[in-house]
N, C-alpha and C positions, 0 to 999 in steps of 0.2 A: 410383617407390617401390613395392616389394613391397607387397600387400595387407597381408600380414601383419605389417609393420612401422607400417603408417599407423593398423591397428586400434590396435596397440600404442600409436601416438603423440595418439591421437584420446581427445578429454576422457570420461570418465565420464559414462552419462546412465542413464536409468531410462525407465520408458516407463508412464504412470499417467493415470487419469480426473482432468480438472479438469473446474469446471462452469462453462459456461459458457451466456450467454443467451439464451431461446428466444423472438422475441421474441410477441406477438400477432398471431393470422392473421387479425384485422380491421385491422390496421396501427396500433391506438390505442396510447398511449405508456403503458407497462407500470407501473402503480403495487402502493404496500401503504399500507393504513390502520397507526398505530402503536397505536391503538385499537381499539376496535370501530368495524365500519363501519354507517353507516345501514344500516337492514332493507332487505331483496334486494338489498345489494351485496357483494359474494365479498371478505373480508378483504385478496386480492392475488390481478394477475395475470400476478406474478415466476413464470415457469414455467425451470427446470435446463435444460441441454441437456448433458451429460456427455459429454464426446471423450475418447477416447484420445490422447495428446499425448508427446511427447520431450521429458525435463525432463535438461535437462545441470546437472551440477557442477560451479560455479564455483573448489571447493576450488584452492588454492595459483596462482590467476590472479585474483585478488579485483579486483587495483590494475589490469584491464585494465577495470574497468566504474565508468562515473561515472553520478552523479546527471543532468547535463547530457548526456552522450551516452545512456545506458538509461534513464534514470527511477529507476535504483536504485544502491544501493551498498554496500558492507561494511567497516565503522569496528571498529577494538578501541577497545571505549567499556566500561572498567568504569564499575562506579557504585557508590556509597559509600553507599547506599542499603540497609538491615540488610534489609528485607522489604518486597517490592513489589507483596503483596498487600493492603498495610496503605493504604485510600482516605486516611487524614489522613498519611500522609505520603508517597505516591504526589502530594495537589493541595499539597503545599507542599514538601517536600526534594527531591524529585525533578522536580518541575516546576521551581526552580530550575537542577539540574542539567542538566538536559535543553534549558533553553531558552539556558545558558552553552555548554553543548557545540552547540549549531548556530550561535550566533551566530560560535564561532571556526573550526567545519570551514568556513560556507557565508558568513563574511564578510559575514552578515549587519549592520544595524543595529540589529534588535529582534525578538525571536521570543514569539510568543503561544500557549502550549501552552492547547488548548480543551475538550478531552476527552481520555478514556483508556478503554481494554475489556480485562480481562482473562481468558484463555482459558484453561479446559482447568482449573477450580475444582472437584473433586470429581468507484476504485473508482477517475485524473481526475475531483473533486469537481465535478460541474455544478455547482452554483451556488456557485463560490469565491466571487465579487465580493458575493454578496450575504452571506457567510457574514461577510465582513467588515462589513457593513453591521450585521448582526445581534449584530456581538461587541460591535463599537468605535464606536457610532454618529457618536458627536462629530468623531471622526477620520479615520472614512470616508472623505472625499472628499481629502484630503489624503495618506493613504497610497492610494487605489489610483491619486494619478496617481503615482506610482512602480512598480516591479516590486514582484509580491510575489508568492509561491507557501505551495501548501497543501503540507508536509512530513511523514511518519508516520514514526516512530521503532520501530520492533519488537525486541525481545529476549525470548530463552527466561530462563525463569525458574526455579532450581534446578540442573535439568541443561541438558545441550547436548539441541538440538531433532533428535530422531531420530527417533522418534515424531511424524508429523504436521508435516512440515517445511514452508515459503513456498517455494512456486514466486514467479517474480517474471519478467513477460513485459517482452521488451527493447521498449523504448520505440520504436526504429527500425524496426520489423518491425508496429505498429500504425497503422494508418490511419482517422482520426480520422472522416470521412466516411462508409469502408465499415463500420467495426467498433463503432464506439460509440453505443449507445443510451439516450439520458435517464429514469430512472427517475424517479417523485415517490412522496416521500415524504410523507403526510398527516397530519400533525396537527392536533389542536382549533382552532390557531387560526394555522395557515400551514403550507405546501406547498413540502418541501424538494426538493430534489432532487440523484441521484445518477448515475454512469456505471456501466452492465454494459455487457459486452461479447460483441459476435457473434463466432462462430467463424468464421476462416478459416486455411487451408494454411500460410497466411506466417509465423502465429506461431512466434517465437524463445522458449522459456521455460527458466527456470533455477532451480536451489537453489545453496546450500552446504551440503553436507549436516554433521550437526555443531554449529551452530552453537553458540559455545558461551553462556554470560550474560556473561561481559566483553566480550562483542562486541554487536553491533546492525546491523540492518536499519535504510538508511533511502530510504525510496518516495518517490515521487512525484506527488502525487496532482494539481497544479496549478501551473502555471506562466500568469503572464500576459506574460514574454515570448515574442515573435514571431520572437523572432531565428535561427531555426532549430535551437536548443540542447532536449532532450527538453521536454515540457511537461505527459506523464505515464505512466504505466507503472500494469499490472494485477498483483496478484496475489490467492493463495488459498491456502490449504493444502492437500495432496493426502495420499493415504495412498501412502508412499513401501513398492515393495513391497519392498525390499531390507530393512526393519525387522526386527530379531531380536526372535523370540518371546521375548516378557515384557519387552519396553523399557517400561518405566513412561509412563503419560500425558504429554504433551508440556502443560507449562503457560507462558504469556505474555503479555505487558503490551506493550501496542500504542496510542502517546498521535500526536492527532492537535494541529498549530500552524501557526499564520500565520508568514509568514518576510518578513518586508519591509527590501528595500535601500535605502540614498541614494542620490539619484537620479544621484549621481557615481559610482556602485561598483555599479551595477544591471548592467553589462556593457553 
């Protein structure tokens, strides 16, 4: 095939700074206090490491990327939801909806939406298992001897995300061993913890650019099956530089939930 027909047939990318993790050159496991930290200890020491990286788009091959093969995927999910910066009806109409729409895309049993962050106003979760210990105490033991995954839900809010769009790193192209490093997170009174990620060559990363609010991102942040199916995917927001001068702030609502199957339909 002629060059000039493959360029022609070759997907759309961009080429932009993500940041990714540096990690500490004494080898100690990188934390951030959510607090103040005790006198003479450095708040964090989450230090950037910023690559230049190839961010392909996904536009109009959405249905060639799953949850279970990348870590990610692209639902047209409106929401009947008037305003999604409104917190009382973000943790009660929307939380509804949001935990009805995964239970029927991912055939779910029961979906636990636990939080939500909204951006632009004005990570594979290390410790899944305990996050469920922490939600569902009662229940804990009984749901994690099932499968159950940590699920994030993203959507632009008002316009399509043009401005400040989600890269989203393909799940098969990260290696759990070379690239992923445990962050802890510190609170007063327990010590969470999360995945950043080390840079390497092999990363696959992706947008759609566009996206619009009747649609949704949804990540992957934890799988506790082993069965070779993705079990998590990175992403971040990059500054896309194809953005036209004066695209309005990119603003979003990004709710984090527990996904647990019966133990007959776990796969």
């Amino acid at each position: 095939m002629p060059d000039d027909v493959a360029a022609a047939l070759a997907p759309h990318a961009v080429t932009a700074a993500l940041n990714y993790l540096r990690p500490p050159a004494d080898g100690s496991r990188p934390y951030r206090y959510v607090d103040e930290p005790p006198p003479g200890r450095p708040r964090t020491t989450i230090e950037i490491d910023p690559r230049e990286m190839r961010i392909e788009d996904i536009s109009g091959r959405e249905h060639l990327f799953s949850l279970d093969a990348n870590g990610f995927a692209v639902l047209d999910a409106p929401t009947a939801v008037a305003d999604l910066t409104d917190d009382t009806l973000v943790r009660t109409a929307y939380r509804a909806e949001v935990e009805a729409l995964l239970r029927a895309r991912l055939g779910a049993s029961r979906v636990v939406m636990f939080d939500h962050t909204i951006r632009g106003q004005g990570p594979a979760d290390a410790g899944g298992m305990q996050r469920v210990r922490d939600l569902l105490p009662e229940e804990a033991d009984a749901l994690l001897a099932r499968r159950f995954a940590i699920v994030n839900l993203w959507r632009p809010i008002g316009l399509p995300a043009i401005d400040s769009p989600l890269a989203l790193c393909d799940a098969a192209s990260l290696d759990a061993e070379r690239d992923l490093v445990v962050n802890e997170l510190i609170y007063p009174d327990r010590v969470g913890q999360t995945f950043s990620v080390r840079w390497h060559a092999a990363h696959r990363w992706h947008y759609r650019r566009g996206l619009r609010p009747d649609q949704a991102l949804l990540i992957k942040g934890h799988d506790s099956a082993t069965d070779g199916r993705a079990r998590l995917s990175a992403h971040g927001a990059f500054d896309d530089p194809e953005t036209p001068p004066g695209t309005p702030p990119r603003q979003s609502i990004e709710v984090r939930t527990l996904v647990f199957w019966d133990a007959k339909a776990d796969g």
